[in-house]
BALUMRO-169602 format. One line per 4 residues: number of its first residue (from 1); their letters; for each residue x, y, z of C-alpha. Coordinates in steps of 0.001 Angstrom, whole numbers, plus 500000, padded with zeros to 6 digits. Example, Ala and Ser with C-alpha at 12.3 -4.5 7.8 and 13.67 -1.06 7.14 Angstrom:
// residues 2
1) AS) 512300,495500,507800 ~ 513670,498940,507140
//
This chain:
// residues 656
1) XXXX) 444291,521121,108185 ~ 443188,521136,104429 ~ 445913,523881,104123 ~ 448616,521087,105670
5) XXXX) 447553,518451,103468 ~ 447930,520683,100162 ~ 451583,521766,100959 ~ 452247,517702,101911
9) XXXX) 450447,516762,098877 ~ 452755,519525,096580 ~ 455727,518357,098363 ~ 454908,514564,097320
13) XXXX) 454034,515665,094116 ~ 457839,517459,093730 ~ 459855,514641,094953 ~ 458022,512013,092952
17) XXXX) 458465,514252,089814 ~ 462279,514802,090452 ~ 462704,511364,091232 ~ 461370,510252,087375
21) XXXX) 462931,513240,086095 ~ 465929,511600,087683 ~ 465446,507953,086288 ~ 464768,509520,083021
25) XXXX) 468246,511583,082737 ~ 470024,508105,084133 ~ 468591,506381,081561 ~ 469652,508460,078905
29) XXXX) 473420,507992,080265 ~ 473191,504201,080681 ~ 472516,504284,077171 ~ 475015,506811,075814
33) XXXX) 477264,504493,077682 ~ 476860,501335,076445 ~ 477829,503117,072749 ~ 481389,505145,073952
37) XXXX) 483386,502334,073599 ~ 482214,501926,070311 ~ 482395,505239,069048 ~ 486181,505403,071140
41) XXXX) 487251,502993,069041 ~ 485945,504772,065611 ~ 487461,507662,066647 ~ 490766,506287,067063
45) XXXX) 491334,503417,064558 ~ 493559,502730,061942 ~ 491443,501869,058653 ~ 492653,499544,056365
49) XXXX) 491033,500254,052719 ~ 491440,497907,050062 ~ 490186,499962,047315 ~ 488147,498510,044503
53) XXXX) 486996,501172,042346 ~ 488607,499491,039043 ~ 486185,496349,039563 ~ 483486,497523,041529
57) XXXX) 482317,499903,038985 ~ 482422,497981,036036 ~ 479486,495496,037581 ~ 477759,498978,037937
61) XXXX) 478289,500246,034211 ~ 475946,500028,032424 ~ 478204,500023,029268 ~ 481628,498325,029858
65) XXXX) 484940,500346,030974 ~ 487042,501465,027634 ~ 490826,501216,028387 ~ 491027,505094,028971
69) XXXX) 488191,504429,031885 ~ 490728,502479,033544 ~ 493426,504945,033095 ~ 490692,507179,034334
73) XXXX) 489839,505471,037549 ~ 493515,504416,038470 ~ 494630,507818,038429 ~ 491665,508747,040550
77) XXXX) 492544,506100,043041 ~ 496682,507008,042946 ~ 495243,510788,044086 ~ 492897,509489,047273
81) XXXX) 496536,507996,048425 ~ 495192,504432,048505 ~ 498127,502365,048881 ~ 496165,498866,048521
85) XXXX) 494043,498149,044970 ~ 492239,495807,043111 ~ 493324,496004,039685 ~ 491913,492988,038057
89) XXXX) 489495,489667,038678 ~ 491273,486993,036381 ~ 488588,484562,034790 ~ 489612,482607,031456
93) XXXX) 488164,485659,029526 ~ 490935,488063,028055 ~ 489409,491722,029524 ~ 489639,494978,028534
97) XXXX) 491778,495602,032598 ~ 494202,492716,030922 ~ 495293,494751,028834 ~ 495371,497880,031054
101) XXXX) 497422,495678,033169 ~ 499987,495235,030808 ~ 500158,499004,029521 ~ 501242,499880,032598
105) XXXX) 503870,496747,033287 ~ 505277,498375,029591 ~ 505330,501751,031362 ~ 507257,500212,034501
109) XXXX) 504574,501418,037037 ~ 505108,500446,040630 ~ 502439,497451,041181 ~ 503548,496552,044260
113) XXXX) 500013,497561,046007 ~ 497922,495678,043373 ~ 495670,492830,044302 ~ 494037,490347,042535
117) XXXX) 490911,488732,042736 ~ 491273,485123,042058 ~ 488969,481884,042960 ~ 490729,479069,045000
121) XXXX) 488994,476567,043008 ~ 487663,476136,039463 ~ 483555,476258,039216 ~ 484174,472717,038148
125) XXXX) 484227,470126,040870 ~ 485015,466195,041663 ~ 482294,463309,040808 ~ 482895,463525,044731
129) XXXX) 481755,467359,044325 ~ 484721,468799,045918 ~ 486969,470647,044468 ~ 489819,470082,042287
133) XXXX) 493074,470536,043499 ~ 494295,472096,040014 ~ 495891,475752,040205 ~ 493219,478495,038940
137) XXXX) 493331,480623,036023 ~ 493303,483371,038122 ~ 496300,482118,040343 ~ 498246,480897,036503
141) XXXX) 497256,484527,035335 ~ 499214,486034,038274 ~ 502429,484466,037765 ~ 502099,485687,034164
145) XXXX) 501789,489440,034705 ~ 504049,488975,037416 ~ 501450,490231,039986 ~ 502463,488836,043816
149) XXXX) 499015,489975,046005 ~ 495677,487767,046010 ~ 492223,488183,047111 ~ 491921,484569,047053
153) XXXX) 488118,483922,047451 ~ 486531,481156,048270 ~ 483085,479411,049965 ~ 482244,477977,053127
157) XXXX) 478356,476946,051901 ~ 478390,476193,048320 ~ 475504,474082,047616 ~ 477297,472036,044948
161) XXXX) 480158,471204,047396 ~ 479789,467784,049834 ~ 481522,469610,053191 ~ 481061,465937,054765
165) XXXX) 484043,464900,052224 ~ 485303,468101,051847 ~ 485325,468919,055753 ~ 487381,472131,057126
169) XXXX) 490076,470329,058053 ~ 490722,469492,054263 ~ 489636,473016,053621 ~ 492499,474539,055847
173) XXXX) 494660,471957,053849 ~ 493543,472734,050634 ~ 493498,476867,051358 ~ 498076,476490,052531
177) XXXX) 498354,474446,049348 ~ 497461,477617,046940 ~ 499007,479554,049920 ~ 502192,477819,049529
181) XXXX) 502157,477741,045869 ~ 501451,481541,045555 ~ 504422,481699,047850 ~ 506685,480064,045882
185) XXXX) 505523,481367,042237 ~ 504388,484626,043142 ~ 506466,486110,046185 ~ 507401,485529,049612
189) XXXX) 506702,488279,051142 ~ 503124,488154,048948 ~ 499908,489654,050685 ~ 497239,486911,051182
193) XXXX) 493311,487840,052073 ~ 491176,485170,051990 ~ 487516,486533,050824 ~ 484881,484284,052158
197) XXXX) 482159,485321,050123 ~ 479115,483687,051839 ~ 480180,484627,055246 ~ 476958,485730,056287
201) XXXX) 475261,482622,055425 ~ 477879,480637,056810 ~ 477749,482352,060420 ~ 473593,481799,060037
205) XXXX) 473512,478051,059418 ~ 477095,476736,059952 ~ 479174,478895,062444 ~ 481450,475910,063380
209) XXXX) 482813,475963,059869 ~ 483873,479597,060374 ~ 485509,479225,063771 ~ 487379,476313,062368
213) XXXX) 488931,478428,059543 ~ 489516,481199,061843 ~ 490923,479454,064650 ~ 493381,477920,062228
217) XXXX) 494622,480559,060416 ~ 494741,482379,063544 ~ 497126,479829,065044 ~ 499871,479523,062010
221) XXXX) 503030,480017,062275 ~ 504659,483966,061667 ~ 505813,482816,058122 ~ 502852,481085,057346
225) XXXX) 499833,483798,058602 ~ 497969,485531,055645 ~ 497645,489093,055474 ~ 494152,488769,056449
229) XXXX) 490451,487292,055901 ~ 488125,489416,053789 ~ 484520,489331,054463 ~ 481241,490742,052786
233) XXXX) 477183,490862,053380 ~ 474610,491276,049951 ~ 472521,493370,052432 ~ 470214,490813,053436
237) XXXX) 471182,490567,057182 ~ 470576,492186,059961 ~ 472854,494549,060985 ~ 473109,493189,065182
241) XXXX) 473850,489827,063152 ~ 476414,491437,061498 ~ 477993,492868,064426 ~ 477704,490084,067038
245) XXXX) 479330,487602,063595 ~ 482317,490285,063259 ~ 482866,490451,067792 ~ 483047,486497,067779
249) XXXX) 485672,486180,064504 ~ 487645,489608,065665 ~ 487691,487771,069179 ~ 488971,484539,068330
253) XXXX) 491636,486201,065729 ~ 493033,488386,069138 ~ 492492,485260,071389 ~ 494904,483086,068807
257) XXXX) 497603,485637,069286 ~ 496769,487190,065338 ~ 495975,490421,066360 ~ 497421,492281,063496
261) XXXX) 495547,489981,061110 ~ 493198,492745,059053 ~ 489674,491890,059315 ~ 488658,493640,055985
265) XXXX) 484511,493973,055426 ~ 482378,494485,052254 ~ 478579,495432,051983 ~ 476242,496053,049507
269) XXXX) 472939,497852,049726 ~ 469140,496332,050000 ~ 467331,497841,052950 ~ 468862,501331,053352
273) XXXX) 471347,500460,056131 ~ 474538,500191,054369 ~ 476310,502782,055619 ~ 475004,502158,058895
277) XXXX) 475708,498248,059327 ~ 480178,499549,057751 ~ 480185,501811,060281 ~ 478617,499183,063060
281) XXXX) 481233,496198,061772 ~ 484030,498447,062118 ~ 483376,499223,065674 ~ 482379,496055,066579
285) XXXX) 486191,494642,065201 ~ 486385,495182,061504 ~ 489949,496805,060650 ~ 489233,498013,057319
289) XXXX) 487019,497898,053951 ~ 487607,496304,050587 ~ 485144,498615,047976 ~ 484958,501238,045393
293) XXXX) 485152,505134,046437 ~ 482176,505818,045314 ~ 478483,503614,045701 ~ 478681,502552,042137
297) XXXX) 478506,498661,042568 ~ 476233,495616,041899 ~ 472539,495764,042282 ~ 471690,498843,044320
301) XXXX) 475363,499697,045278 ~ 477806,499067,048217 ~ 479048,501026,050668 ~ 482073,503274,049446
305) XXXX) 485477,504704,051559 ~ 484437,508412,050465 ~ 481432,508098,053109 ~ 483391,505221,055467
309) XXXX) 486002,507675,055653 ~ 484359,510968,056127 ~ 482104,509564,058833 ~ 484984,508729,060511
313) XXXX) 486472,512354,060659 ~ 483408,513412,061540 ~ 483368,511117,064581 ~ 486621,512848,065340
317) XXXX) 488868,510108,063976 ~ 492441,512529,062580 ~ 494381,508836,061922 ~ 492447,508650,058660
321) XXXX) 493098,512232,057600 ~ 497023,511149,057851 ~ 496727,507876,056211 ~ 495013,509189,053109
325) XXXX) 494428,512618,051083 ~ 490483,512677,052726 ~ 489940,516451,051511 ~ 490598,514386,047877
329) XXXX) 487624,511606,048465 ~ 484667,513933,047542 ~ 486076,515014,043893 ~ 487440,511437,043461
333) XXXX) 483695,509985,044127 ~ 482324,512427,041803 ~ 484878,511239,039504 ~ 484742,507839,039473
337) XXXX) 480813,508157,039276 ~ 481102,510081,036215 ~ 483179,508104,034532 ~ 481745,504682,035364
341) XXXX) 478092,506003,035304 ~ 478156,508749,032586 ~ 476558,510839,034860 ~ 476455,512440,037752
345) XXXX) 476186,511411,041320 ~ 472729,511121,042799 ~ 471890,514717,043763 ~ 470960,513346,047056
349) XXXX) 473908,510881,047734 ~ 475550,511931,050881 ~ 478811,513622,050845 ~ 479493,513788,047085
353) XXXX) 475956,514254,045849 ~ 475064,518008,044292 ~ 473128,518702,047385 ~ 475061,516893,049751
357) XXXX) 475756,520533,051425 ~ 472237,521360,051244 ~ 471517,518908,054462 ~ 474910,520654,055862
361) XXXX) 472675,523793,055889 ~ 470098,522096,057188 ~ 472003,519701,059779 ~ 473695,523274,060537
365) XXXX) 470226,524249,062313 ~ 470934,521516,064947 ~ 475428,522433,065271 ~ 474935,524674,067553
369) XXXX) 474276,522553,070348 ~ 475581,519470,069173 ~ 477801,517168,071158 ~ 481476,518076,070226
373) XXXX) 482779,514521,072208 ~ 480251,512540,069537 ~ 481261,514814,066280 ~ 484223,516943,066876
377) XXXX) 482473,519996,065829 ~ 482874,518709,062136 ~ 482436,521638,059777 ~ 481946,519350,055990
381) XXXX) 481829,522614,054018 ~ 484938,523916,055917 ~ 487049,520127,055287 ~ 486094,519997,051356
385) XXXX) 487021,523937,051464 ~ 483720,525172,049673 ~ 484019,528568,049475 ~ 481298,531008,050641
389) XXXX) 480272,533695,048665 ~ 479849,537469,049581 ~ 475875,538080,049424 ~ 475274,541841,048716
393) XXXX) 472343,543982,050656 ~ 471459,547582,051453 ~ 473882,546604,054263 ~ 476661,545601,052422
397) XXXX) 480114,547943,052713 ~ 481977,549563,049998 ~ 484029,546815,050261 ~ 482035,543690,050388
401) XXXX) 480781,545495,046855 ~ 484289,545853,045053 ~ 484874,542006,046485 ~ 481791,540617,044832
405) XXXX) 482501,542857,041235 ~ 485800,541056,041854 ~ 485025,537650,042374 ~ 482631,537187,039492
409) XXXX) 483984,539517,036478 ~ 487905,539505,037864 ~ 490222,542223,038664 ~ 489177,545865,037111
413) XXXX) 491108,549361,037288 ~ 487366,550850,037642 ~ 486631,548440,040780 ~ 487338,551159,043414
417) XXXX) 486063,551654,047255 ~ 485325,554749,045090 ~ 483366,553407,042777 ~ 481671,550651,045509
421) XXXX) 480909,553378,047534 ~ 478556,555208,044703 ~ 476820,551674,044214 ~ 476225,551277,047957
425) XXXX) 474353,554549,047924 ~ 472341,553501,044624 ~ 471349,550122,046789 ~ 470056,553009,049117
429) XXXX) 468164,555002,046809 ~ 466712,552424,044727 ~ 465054,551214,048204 ~ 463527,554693,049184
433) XXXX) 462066,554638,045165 ~ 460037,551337,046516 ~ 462330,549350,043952 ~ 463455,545966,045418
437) XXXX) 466540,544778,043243 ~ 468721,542108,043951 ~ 472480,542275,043381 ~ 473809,539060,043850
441) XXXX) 473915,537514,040281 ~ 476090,538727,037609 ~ 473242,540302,035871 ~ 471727,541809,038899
445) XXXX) 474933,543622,040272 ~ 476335,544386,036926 ~ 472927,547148,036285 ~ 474154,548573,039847
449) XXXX) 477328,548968,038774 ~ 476165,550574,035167 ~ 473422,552649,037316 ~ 476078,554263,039350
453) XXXX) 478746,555563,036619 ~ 480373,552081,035794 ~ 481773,551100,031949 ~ 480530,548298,030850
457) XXXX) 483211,546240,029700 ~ 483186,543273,026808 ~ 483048,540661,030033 ~ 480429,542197,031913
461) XXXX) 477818,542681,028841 ~ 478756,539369,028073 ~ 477485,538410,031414 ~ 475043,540413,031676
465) XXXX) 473204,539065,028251 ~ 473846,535794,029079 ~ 472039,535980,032270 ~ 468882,538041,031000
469) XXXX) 468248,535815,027537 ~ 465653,533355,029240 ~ 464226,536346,031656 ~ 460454,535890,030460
473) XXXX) 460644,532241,030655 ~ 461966,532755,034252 ~ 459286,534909,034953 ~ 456448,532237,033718
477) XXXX) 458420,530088,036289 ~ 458154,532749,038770 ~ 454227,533359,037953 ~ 453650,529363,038415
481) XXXX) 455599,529646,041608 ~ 453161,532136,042382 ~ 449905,530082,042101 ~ 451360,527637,044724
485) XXXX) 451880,530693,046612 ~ 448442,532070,046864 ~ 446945,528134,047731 ~ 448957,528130,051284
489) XXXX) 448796,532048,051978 ~ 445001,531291,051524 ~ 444988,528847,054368 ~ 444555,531428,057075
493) XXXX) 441487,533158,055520 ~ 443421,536346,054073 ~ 444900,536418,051284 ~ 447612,539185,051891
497) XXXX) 450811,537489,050007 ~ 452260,537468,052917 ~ 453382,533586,054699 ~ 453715,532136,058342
501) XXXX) 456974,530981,058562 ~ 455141,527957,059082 ~ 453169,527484,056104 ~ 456357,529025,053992
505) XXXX) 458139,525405,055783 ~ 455149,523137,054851 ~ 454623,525184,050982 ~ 457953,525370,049822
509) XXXX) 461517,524560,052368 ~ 460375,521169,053830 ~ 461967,519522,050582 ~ 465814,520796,051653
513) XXXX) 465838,521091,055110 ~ 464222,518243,057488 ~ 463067,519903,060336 ~ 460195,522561,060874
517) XXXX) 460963,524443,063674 ~ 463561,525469,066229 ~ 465309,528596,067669 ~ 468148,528192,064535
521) XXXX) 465380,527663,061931 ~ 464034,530914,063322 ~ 467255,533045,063366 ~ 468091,531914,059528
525) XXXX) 464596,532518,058553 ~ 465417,536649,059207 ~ 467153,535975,055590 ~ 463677,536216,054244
529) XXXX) 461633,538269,057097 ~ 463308,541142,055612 ~ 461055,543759,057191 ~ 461096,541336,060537
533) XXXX) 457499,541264,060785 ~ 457658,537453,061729 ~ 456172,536925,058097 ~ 457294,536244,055005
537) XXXX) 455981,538671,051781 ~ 455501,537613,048430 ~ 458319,540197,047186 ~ 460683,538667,049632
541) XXXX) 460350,535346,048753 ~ 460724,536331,044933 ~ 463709,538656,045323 ~ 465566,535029,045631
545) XXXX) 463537,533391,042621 ~ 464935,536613,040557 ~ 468420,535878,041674 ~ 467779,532132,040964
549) XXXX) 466581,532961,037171 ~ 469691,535868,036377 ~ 472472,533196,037768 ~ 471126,529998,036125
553) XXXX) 469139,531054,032847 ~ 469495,527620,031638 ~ 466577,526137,034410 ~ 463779,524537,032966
557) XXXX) 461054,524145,035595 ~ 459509,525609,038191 ~ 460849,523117,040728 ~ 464233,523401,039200
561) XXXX) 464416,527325,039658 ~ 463261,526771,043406 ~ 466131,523768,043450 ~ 468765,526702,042564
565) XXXX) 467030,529189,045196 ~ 466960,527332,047924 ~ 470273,525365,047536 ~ 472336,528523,046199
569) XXXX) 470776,531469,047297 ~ 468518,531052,050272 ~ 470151,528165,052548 ~ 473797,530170,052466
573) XXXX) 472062,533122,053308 ~ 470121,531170,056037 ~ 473399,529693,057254 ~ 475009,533225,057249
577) XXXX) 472401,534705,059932 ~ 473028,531450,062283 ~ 476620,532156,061899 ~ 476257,535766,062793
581) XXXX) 474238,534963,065988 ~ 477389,532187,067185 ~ 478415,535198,069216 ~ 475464,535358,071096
585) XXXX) 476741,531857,072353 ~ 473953,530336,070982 ~ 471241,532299,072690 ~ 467978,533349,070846
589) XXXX) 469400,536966,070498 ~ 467906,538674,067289 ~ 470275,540534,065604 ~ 467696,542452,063528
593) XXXX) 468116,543845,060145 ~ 468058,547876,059734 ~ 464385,550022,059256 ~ 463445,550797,055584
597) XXXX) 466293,553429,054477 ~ 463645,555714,053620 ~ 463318,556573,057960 ~ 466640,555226,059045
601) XXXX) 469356,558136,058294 ~ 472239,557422,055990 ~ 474858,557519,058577 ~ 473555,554991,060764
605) XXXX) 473457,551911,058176 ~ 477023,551013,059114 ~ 476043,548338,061154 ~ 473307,546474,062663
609) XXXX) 471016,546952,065279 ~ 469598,544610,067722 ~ 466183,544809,068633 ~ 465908,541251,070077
613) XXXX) 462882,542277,072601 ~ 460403,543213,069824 ~ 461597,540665,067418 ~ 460796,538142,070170
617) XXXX) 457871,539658,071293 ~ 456394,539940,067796 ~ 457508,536227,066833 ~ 456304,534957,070044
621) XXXX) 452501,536750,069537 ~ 452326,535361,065998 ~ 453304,531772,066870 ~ 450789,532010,069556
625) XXXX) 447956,533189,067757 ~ 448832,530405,064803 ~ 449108,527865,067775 ~ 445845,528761,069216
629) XXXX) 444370,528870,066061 ~ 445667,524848,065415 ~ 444477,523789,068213 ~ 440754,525052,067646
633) XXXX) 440690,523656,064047 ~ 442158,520068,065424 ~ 438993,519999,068395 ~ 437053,521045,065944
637) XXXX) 437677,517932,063616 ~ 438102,515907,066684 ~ 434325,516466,068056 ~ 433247,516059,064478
641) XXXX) 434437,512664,064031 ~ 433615,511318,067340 ~ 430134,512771,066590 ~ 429796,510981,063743
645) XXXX) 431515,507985,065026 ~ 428886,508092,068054 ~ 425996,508359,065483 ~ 427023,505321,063065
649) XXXX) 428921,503208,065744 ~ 426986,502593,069140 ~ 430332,501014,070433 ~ 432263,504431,070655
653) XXXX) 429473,505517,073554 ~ 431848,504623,076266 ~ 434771,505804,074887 ~ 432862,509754,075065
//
């Protein structure tokens, strides 16, 4: 009987687990559902871009654009194939773009694209505080450089303005009047966005004011419709507000029958969700941007095309790639940055950043089994074409040698197979002599080449010197590197120079790459387990800090040489083994680096061979051993404070 009531109470136990384990997976997929549309309709949209990267940037400088900055930035823009600019904001100052403006009207450029930001109405209003129906500067300005397209801007919550007198109605008539007259003076066929500026507070305390504009724009005649409305958020709101704001105006545009009305958005940064909250608007009915290519912008920056753009392709959107020159947007963000900045990009800006591909290593940890219907199997180092170098070892060919001679001293009548065939062998016998080299840095592979019967020529000494000048400062980098060293490879009671892959994550890689662990973190980590003992030595470790030092003598700091290590040498080389192991399909299939040359016979170093069973098998028995370990140090700290809790705190009795 007891023995009938187990198996009943087993089988209970299995259908009630598959039946949450069954709720659970549905869940997920109600979820992922309510999203598709969304991300359908980022993956196949048109974007309209409105580029502002002549205005934007110069509220970002911190020292005002010089006429050549213009020039700069214009040409910059012409090369990301954006068709529709901002070229000017016209105030009753006389600017330094006024005069770019008219250099190229005397050099008969083709201004047809060019917009022009220009206020409605003057800041000064009626004793009635509405505002004056006088033409603007901005709108007089036009007619005088002969420019024809308008961002004509404008508020729908202007504390000085009385919207009792000045109601939408005489809003809508007072927005076809500058319509009309920019018609007339400026060109028929001119292109009209109307910028409401404080949209966002306008949707929070007075939505019937928007739908009033909308719905009446929305309903004008063919002749009469504007090109579109413009829109933009400080960063303040909420990015659902944002959204649900963008549904109700797209939905009343499409409802009134102006469906090819652009919809064009604008968003600075406060909270971190910038990029987040463009991407959101677009897919909840945006049809475009308005903003510089790169961040640069007022207060903490705005949210640029380069990113808007390359999301988008990542998403799987190819429209974009055809509309403009995308592999372009990177260079032209570092560009503009440069030149509106002074400096460089944030090192940790995504996309154009210096170690933008750094978290493409990383991310690259997670490819393998990422969703190719959410992000198109999007390669970023593969679109900007960044070109991977060779990386020499005692496994390197003849070949792969005369490649790498080639690609950083150029072509040479004394780079033979020949020739990479002797320094192959000296890779060899330098190992069985106990001497761990590297030969990946122009210094490094230029004493192989002179080691096995190379002449040094002018180039390569020049090379060569310039890459061993700051050696003994490298190595006092290298010795404070060291000290950090021995503090974690203490923290398992020997001190053996030797790492857990864990404690190597935590001491020293947890800075580039965002995740711990995983079966890809594993596989790239063989780049440093080069005796695959499932640990990482001290002499491993620093046969990258040596390569860091000979390629980039000019580093500074300690953190700076581990900066160039990790980003340049040890994250490629990581990226390389998870690359290699793609033909496994993914699997957790080691594909383990050759025995010490010393017992592994010459002619068997061709190629690799795979010992996955004893890789796995010693991996798994060290993770194991460091898990157990853990979780006896965590009891141990969780008795002790309970204990003392229990002691001081007669209230934690019946929680024991």
């Amino acid at each position: 009987m007891a023995e009938i009531i187990s198996k009943l109470r087993n089988t209970m136990r299995k259908k009630t687990k598959k039946m949450w384990e069954d709720k659970f997976l549905a869940n997920i997929q109600t979820q992922l559902s309510h999203s598709q549309d969304k991300l359908e309709r980022l993956k196949n949209m048109e974007l309209f871009v409105l580029d502002n990267s002549l205005r934007e940037t110069t509220v970002a400088s911190i020292h005002s654009h010089t006429l050549q900055n213009k020039h700069d930035i214009y040409a910059e823009i012409k090369k990301c194939g954006f068709k529709y600019y901002i070229i000017e904001s016209f105030t009753a100052d006389h600017r330094v773009g006024e005069v770019f403006l008219q250099e190229l009207i005397d050099k008969g450029e083709d201004l047809s694209g060019a917009f022009v930001f220009c206020d409605m109405w003057e800041s000064k209003l009626s004793e009635d505080k509405v505002p004056l129906p006088d033409i603007s500067i901005g709108l007089q300005k036009c007619k005088t450089f002969g420019l024809r397209n308008v961002m004509l801007e404008c508020d729908l919550s202007d504390y000085r303005i009385d919207y009792k007198k000045f109601n939408m109605k005489k809003f809508c008539e007072f927005t076809m009047e500058k319509v009309d007259w920019i018609r007339k003076n400026l060109g028929a066929d001119s292109m009209i966005v109307l910028n409401i500026r404080d949209f966002s507070n306008t949707m929070r305390d007075h939505p019937q004011r928007m739908w009033y504009v909308v719905n009446f724009l929305s309903r004008l005649p063919a002749d009469k419709k504007l090109t579109g409305i413009g829109f933009e958020d400080m960063g303040k709101q909420l990015m659902e507000h944002l959204v649900a704001w963008t549904t109700a105006v797209r939905s009343e545009m499409i409802r009134c029958g102006w469906e090819d009305g652009q919809f064009i958005f604008h968003v600075h940064e406060q909270w971190g969700m910038m990029h987040a909250t463009n991407l959101a608007v677009l897919a909840a009915g945006a049809t475009g941007i308005w903003c510089a290519v790169c961040i640069e912008g007022a207060a903490l920056g705005h949210a640029d095309s380069c990113t808007t753009i390359i999301n988008l392709i990542r998403l799987g959107n190819t429209t974009v790639i055809n509309q403009y020159n995308c592999k372009y947007l990177r260079e032209a963000a570092i560009r503009v940055t440069q030149i509106a900045s002074g400096g460089d990009p944030d090192p940790k800006q995504p996309i154009y950043g210096d170690r933008a591909f750094d978290m493409l290593f990383g991310s690259f940890f997670n490819a393998m089994s990422e969703d190719p219907s959410i992000c198109a199997g999007f390669d970023m180092a593969e679109f900007f074409g960044v070109k991977r170098s060779i990386r020499i070892s005692p496994l390197a060919s003849a070949e792969m040698i005369i490649t790498k001679l080639n690609e950083l001293f150029g072509e040479d009548p004394q780079f033979t197979v020949e020739l990479g065939e002797a320094m192959r062998k000296k890779i060899i016998e330098n190992a069985k002599q106990n001497r761990r080299e590297e030969y990946n840095s122009a210094p490094g592979i230029a004493i192989l080449f002179n080691q096995a019967g190379g002449k040094m020529t002018p180039i390569i000494k020049e090379k060569v010197q310039a890459g061993l000048k700051n050696e003994k400062h490298v190595e006092k980098l290298i010795e404070e590197i060291k000290v950090k060293w021995d503090i974690w490879d203490s923290r398992d009671d020997v001190v053996d120079d030797r790492l857990t892959f864990d404690n190597f994550y935590f001491g020293f890689m947890s800075h580039f790459i965002s995740c711990s662990r995983g079966r890809e973190i594993d596989i790239g980590l063989r780049a440093l387990d080069m005796d695959d003992d499932g640990m990482i030595d001290w002499s491993e470790f620093r046969f990258y800090l040596v390569w860091a030092g000979r390629q980039y003598p000019s580093v500074q700091s300690s953190g700076e040489l581990l900066d160039k290590a990790f980003r340049f040498g040890l994250i490629p080389a990581m990226k390389d083994e998870i690359e290699k192991s793609k033909g496994t399909g993914g699997a957790v299939k080691s594909t383990r680096r050759a025995r010490p040359p010393e017992i592994v016979p010459e002619k068997k170093r061709s190629s690799r061979i795979s010992y996955a069973g004893d890789f796995m098998s010693s991996a798994l028995v060290a993770e194991r051993k460091l898990s157990a370990k853990r979780e006896s140090l965590k009891r141990s700290h969780t008795m002790g404070i309970i204990t003392n809790a229990k002691v001081s705190a007669g209230k934690y009795r019946g929680l024991i």
